[in-house]
C-alpha positions as CSV (number, residue, x, y, z in Angstrom):
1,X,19.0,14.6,60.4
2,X,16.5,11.3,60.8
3,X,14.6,13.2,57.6
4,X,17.6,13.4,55.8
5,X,18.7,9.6,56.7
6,X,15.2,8.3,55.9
7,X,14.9,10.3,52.6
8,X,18.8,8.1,51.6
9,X,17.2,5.2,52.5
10,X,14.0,5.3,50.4
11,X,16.4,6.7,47.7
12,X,18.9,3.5,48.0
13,X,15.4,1.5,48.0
14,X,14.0,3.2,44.9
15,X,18.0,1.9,43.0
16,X,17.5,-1.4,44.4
17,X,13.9,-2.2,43.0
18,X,13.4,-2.5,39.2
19,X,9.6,-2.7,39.3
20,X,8.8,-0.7,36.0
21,X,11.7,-1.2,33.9
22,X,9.4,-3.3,31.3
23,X,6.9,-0.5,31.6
24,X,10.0,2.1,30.3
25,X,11.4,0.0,27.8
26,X,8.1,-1.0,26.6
27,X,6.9,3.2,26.0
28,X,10.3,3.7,24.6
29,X,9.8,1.1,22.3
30,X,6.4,1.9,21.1
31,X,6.6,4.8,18.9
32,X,9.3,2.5,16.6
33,X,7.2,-0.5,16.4
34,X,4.0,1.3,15.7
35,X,6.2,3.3,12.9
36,X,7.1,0.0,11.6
37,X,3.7,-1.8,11.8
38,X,2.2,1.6,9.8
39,X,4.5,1.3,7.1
40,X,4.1,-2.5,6.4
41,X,0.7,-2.3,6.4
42,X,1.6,0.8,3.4
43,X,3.8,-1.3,1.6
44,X,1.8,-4.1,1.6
45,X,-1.2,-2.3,0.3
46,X,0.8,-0.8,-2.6
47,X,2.1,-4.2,-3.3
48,X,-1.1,-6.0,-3.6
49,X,-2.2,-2.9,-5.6
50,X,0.4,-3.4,-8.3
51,X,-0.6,-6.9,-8.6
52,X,-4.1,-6.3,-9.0
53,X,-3.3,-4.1,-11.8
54,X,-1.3,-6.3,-13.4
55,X,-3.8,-9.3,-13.4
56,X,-6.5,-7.0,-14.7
57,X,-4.6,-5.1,-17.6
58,X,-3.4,-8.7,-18.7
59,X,-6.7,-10.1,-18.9
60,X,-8.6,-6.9,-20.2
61,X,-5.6,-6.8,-23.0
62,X,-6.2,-10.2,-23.6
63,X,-10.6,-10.0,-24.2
64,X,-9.8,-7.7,-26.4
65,X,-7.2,-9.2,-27.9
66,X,-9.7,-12.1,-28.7
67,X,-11.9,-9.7,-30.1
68,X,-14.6,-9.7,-26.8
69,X,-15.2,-5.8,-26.5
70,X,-14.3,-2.3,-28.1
71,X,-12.1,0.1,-26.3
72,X,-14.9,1.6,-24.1
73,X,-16.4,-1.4,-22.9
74,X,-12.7,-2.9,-21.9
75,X,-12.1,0.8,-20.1
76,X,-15.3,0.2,-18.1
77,X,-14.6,-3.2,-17.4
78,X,-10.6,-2.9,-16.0
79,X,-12.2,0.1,-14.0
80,X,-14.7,-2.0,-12.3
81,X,-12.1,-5.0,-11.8
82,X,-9.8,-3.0,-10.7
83,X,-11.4,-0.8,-7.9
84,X,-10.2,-3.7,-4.8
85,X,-10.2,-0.9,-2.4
86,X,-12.7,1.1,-3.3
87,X,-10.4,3.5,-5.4
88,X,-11.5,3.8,-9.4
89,X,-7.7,3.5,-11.1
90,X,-7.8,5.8,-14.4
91,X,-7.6,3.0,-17.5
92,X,-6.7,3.7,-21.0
93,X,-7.2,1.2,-23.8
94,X,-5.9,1.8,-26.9
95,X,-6.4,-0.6,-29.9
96,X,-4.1,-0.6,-32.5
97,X,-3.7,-2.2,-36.4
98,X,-1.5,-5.4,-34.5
99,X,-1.8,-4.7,-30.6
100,X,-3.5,-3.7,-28.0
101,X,-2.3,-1.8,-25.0
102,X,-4.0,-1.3,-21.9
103,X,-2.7,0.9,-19.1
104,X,-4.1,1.1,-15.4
105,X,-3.0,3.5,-12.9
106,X,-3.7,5.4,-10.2
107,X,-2.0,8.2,-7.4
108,X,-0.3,5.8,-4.7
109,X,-1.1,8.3,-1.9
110,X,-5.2,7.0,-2.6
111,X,-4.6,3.8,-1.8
112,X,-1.8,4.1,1.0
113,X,-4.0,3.8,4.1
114,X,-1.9,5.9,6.0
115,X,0.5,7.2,3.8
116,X,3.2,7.0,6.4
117,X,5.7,9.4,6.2
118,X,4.3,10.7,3.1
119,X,6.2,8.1,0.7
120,X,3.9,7.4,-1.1
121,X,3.0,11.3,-2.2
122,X,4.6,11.5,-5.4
123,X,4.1,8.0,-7.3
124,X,1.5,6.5,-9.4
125,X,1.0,2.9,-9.6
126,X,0.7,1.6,-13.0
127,X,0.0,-1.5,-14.8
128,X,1.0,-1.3,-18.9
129,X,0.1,-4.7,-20.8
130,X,0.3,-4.7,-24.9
131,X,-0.9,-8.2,-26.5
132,X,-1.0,-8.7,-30.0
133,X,-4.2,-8.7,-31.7
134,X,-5.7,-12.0,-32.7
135,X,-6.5,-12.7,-36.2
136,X,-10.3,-12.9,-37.4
């Protein structure tokens, strides 16, 4: 019977004392924030991604636009302007009789760091600029 009565107490002692309540809430809590943090740092790298593109199709379509370089030198050079995180993007130049339209793309699962939740599986990031040739 003192066993028993002893074993309440402790138990009663145990209810009382919230020593390790952080500690729970803080290893519930972890999974979700760590989810989050994962998936910014995804977007984020997408994002900046699509920018870069943008600012290099515009200002390959424009050098060629000026009449700076032929189609395979402004391929090569949107490629190596491109590659921010260590990806080579697939780049198309085309050159036509009044435009010129360059296109940079590349899978979005390559440059998701850790493609979190596998969003970014089936998209392409793309970059399409046409700029009107320049006269001679």
């Amino acid at each position: 019977m003192k066993a028993l009565t002893k074993f309440r107490t402790r138990i009663g002692s145990l209810k009382r004392d919230d020593d390790g309540s952080v500690t729970i809430e803080f290893a519930l809590w972890l999974p979700f924030f760590a989810a989050l943090l994962v998936l910014t740092v995804d977007v984020s790298m997408l994002f900046m991604t699509q920018s870069n593109y943008w600012s290099v199709a515009r200002d390959t379509a424009r050098l060629v636009a000026r009449h700076a370089m032929d189609e395979s030198a402004a391929e090569t050079y949107a490629a190596a302007r491109a590659s921010l995180t260590g990806v080579t993007p697939t780049t198309d130049v085309t050159i036509g009789t009044d435009t010129v339209t360059v296109l940079v793309s590349v899978p979005a699962n390559q440059i998701a760091t850790f493609n979190a939740f596998g969003l970014a599986t089936n998209y392409d990031i793309n970059a399409v600029v046409s700029q009107a040739m320049e006269p001679l």
